[in-house]
PLY file of the C-alpha trace (Angstrom):
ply
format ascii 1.0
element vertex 336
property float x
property float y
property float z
element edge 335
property int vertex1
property int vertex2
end_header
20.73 -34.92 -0.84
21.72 -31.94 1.42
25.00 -30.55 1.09
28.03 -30.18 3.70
30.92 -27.95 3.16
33.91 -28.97 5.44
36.95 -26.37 6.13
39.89 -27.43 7.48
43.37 -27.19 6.55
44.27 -30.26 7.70
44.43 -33.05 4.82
43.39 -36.03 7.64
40.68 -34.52 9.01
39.01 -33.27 5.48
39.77 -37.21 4.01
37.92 -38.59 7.21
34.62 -36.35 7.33
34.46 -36.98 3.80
34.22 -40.95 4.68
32.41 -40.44 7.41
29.88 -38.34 5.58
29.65 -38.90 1.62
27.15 -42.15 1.80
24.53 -40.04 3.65
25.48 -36.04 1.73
26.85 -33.76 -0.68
30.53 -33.26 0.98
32.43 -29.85 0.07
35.97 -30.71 1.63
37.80 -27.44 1.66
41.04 -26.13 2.86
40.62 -22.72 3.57
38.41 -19.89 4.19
39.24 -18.38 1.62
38.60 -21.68 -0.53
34.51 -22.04 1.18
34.12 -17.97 0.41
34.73 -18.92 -3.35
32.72 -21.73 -3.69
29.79 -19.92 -2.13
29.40 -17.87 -5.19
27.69 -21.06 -6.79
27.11 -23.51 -3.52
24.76 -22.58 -0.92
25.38 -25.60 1.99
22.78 -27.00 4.28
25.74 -26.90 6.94
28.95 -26.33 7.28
31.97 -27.71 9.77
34.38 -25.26 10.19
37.61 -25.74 11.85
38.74 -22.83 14.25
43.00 -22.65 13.97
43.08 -22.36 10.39
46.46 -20.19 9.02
45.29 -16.82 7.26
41.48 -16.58 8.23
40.83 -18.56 10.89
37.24 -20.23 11.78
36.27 -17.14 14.12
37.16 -14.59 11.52
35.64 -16.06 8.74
32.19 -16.95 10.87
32.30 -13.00 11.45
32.50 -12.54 7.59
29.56 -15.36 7.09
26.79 -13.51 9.60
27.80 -10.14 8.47
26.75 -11.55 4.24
22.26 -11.53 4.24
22.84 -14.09 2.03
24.71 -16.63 4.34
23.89 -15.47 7.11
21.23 -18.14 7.77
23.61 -21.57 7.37
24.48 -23.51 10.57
27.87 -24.11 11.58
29.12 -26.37 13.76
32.97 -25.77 14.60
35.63 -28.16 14.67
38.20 -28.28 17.39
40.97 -29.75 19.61
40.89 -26.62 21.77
38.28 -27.34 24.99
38.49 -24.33 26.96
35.02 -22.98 28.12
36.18 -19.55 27.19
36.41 -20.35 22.92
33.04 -22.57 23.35
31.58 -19.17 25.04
33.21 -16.77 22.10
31.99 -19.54 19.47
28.08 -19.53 20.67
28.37 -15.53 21.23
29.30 -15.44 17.41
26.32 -17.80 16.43
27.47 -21.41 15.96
25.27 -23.91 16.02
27.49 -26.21 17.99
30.80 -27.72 18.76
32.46 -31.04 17.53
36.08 -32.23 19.47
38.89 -32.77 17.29
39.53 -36.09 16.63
35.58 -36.44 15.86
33.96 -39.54 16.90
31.98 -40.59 13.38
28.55 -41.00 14.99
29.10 -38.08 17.33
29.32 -35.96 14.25
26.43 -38.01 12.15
24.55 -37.17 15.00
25.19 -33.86 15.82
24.58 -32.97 12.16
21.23 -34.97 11.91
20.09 -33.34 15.14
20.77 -29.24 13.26
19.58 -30.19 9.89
16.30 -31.64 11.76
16.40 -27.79 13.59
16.72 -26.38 10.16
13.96 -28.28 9.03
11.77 -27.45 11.60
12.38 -23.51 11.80
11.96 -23.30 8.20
8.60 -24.96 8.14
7.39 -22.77 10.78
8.62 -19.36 8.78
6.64 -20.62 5.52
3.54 -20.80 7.76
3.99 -17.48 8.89
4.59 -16.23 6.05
1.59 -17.99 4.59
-0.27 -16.24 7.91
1.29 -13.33 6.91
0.42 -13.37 3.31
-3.58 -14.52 3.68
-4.15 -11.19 6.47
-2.42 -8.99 3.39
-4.93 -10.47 1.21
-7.89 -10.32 3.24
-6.98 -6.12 3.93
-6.30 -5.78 0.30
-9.86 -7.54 -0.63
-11.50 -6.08 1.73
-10.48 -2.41 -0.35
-10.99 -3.85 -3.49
-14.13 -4.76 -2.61
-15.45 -1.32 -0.51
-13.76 0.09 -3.76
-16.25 -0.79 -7.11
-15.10 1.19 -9.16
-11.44 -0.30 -9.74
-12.31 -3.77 -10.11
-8.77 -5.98 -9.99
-6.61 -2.61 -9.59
-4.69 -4.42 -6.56
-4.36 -7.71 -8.19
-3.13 -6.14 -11.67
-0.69 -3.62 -10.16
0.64 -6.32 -8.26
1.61 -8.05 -11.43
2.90 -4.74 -13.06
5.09 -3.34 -9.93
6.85 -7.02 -10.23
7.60 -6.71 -14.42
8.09 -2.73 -13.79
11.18 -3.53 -10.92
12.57 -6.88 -12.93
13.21 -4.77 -15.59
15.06 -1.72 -13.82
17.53 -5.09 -12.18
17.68 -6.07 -15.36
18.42 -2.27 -17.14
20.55 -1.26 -14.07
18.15 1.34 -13.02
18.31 2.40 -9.27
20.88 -0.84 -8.87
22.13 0.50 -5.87
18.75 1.34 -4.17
17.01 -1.94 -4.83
20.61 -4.33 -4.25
19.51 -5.67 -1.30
15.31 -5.78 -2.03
13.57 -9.38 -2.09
11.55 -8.28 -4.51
8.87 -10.85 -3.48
8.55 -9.35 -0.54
8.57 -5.89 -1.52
6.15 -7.06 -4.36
3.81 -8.57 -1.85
3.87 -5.52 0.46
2.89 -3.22 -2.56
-0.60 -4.77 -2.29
-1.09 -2.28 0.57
-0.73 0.67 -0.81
-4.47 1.75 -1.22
-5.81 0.36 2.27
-6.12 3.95 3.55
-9.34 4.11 1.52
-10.88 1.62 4.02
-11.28 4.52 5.79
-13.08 6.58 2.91
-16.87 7.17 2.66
-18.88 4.89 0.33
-20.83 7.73 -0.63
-17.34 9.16 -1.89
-15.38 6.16 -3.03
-18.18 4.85 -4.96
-19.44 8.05 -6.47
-20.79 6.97 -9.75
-19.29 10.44 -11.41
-16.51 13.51 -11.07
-15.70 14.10 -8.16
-16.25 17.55 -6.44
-12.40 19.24 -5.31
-14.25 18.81 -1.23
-14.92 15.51 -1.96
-11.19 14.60 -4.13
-9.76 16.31 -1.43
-11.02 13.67 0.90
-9.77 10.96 -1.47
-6.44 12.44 -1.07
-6.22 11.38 2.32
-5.79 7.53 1.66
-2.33 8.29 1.73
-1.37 9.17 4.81
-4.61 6.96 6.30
-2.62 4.46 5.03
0.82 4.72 6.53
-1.23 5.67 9.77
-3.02 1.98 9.10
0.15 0.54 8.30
2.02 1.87 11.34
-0.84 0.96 13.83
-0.17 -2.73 12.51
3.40 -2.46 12.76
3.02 -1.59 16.80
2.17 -5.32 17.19
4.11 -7.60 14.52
7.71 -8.42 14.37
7.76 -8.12 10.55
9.23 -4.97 10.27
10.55 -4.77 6.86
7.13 -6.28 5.06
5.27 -3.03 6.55
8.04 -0.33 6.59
7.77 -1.16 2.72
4.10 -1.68 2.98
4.11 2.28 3.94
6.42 3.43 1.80
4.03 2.16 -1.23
0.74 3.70 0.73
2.13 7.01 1.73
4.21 8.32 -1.36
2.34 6.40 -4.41
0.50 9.76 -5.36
3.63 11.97 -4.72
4.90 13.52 -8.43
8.28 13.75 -10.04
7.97 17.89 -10.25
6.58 18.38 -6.67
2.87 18.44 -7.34
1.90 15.51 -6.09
0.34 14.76 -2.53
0.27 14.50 0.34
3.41 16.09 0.51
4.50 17.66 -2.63
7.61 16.17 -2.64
9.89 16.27 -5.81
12.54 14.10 -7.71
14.40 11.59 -5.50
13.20 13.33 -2.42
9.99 10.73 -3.03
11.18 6.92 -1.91
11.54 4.90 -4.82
8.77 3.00 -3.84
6.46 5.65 -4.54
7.96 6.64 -8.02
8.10 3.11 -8.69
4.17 2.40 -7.98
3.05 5.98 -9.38
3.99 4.96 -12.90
1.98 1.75 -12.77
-1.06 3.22 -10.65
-1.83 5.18 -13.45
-1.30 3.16 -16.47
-4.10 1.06 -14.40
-6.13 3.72 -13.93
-5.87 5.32 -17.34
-6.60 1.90 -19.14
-9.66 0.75 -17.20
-12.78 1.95 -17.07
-14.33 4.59 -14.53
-17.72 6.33 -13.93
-16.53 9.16 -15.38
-14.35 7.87 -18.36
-13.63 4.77 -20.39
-10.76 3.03 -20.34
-7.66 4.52 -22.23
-6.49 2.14 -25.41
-2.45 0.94 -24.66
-0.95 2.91 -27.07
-2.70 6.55 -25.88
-1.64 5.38 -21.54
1.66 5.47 -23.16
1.75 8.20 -25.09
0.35 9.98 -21.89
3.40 8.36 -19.38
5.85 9.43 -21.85
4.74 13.26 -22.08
4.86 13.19 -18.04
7.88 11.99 -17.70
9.95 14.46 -15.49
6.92 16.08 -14.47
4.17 13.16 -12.58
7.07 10.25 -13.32
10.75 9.76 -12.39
12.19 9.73 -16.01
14.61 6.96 -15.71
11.83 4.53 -14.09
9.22 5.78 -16.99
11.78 5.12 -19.66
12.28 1.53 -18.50
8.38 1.11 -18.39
8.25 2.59 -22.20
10.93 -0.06 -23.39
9.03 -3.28 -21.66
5.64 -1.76 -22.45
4.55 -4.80 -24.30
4.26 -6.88 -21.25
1.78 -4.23 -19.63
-0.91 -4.10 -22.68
-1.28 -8.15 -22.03
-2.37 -7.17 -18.91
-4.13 -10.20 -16.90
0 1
1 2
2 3
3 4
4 5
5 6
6 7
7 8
8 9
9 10
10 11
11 12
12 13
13 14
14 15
15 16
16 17
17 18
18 19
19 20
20 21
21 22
22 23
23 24
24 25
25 26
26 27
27 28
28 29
29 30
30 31
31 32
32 33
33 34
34 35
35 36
36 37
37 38
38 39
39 40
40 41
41 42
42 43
43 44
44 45
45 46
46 47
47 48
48 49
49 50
50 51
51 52
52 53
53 54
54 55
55 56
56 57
57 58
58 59
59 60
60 61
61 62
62 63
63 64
64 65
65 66
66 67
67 68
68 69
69 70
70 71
71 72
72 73
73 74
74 75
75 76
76 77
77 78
78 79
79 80
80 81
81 82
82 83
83 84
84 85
85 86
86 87
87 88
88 89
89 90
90 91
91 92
92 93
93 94
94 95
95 96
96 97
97 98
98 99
99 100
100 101
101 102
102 103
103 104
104 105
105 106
106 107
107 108
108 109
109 110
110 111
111 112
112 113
113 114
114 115
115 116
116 117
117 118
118 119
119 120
120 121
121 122
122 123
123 124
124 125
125 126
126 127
127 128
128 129
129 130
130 131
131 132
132 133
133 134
134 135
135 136
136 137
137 138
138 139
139 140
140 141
141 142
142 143
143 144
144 145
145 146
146 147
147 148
148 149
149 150
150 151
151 152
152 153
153 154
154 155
155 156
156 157
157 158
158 159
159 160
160 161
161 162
162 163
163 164
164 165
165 166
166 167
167 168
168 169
169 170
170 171
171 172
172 173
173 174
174 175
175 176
176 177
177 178
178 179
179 180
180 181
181 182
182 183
183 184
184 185
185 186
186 187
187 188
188 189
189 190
190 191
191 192
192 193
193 194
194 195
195 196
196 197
197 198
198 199
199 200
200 201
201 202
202 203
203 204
204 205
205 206
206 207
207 208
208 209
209 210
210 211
211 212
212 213
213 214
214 215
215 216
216 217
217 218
218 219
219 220
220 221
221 222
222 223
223 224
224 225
225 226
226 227
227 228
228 229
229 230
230 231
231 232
232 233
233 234
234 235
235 236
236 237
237 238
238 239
239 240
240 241
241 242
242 243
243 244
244 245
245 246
246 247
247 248
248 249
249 250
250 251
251 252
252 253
253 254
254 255
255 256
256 257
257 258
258 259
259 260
260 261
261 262
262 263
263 264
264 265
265 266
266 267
267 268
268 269
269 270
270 271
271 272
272 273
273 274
274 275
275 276
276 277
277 278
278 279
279 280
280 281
281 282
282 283
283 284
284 285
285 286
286 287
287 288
288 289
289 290
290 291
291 292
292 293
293 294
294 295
295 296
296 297
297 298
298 299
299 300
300 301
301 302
302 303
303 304
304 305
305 306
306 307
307 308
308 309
309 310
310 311
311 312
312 313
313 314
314 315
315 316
316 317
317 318
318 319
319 320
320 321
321 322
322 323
323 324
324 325
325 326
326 327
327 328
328 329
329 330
330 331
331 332
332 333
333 334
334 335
């Protein structure tokens, strides 16, 4: 059943949308603004009716505070009022309402005026999943088609993947960068760390699947998958609208091989001067790489990748991210 919230300080009006309403939704009546603000901490509505002359916070002050929270941002409202004036419908759509409903509200007026934006609703929503299900298949395709130009690191995208999402629920969970990562989805941000190695598209087979050490010429060419990366990245972001999937996208590619003591590449950045992004995937990126297998070595028992990520931290790893890996360890040596 969806769910309704109705503000309005009027008694009458809150006892008759709750008639009109309760055999067909969830009905919130509510008296305030202040009164819907609190009961958002636990109810997220389909829609709410909100009733412009309210005392205190009135409906145009508290739509301001509901578009200016990420998390609300996204409900309809329809306002409720006796005033008619062209001018407050004008100020009302400016602010983004969904619609207006006359005070005293004929019942199927207002049945069908909500019908009608929950249908809306319905409709936009279905259409972002598919994009994002667009979205997510051309991520996978890019980050197959490197895993699979790539030999040598069989799974590396897929199992990184997996670790960057354990490695950044535990830091929410420890309070570690809480202020950084407050407003992260970290689905998203997960998702977009599946990029971070398409600049080797660009690399040589010859080099990338070199079935030995690598000469410093040739390592120095690996080095540039970085920044081939972001330069990927950016090229893509020129023609999509999804600007916060690839800004983190890039963040992951271009800083991922930075280090916590500045000798990392392709900058040499040091400490927090590298996006958290990149200190973030450099811990996991090489507990992957020091556990599996290579031409040139074979794969590093658990315990021995940890004993190696604990004597670099402060030097290739952010300390505070490396200590939070240490204590949820566990979780990484089940691998996939």
């Amino acid at each position: 059943m969806r769910t309704i919230f109705v503000v309005d300080d009027n008694d009458v009006n809150l006892l008759m949308a709750e008639n009109a309403l309760s055999a067909r939704y969830r009905v919130f009546t509510l008296p305030s603004a202040a009164a819907m603000f609190e009961l958002l901490e636990e109810v997220i509505p389909d829609l709410i009716l909100l009733d412009i002359l309210m005392p205190k916070t009135n409906g145009f002050d508290a739509m301001k505070k509901l578009k200016a929270d990420e998390k609300h941002s996204g409900i309809p409202v329809i306002f409720l009022t006796s005033r008619s004036d062209p001018s407050t419908e004008v100020l009302g759509f400016e602010m983004g309402a969904a619609d207006f409903v006359s005070k005293p509200f004929s019942e199927p007026v207002l049945l069908n005026r909500i019908k009608f934006h929950l249908k809306i609703e319905d409709i936009i929503r279905e259409r972002t999943q598919n994009l994002k299900k667009l979205k997510d298949s051309i991520v996978n395709v890019l980050a197959n088609m490197v895993e699979n130009r790539d030999s040598m690191t069989g799974k590396h995208i897929e199992r990184t993947t997996l670790y960057i999402k354990m490695l950044m629920e535990a830091m929410t969970e420890y309070g570690v960068y809480s202020e950084e990562t407050a407003n992260w989805d970290l689905d998203m941000v997960t998702s977009s760390s599946r990029l971070h190695d398409v600049g080797k598209i660009v690399i040589t087979d010859l080099i990338l699947n070199k079935p030995g050490r690598l000469t410093p010429e040739e390592f120095d060419t690996i080095k540039t998958h970085a920044a081939e990366g972001e330069r990927i990245i950016s090229e893509i972001q020129k023609e999509s609208s999804d600007e916060a999937f690839l800004q983190n996208a890039k963040l992951f590619a271009l800083y991922h091989h930075e280090k916590w003591d500045g000798t990392g590449y392709p900058y040499g950045l040091k400490g927090e001067e590298i996006p958290l992004h990149g200190r973030i995937m450099a811990i996991v990126d090489v507990y992957d790489a020091l556990t599996s297998d290579r031409p040139y070595k074979k794969a590093f028992p658990h315990e021995e990748a940890l004993k190696i990520i604990s004597d670099d931290s402060g030097s290739h790893f952010d300390p505070k991210i490396a200590d939070v890996f240490l204590k949820i360890s566990d979780k990484f040596s089940r691998g996939l």
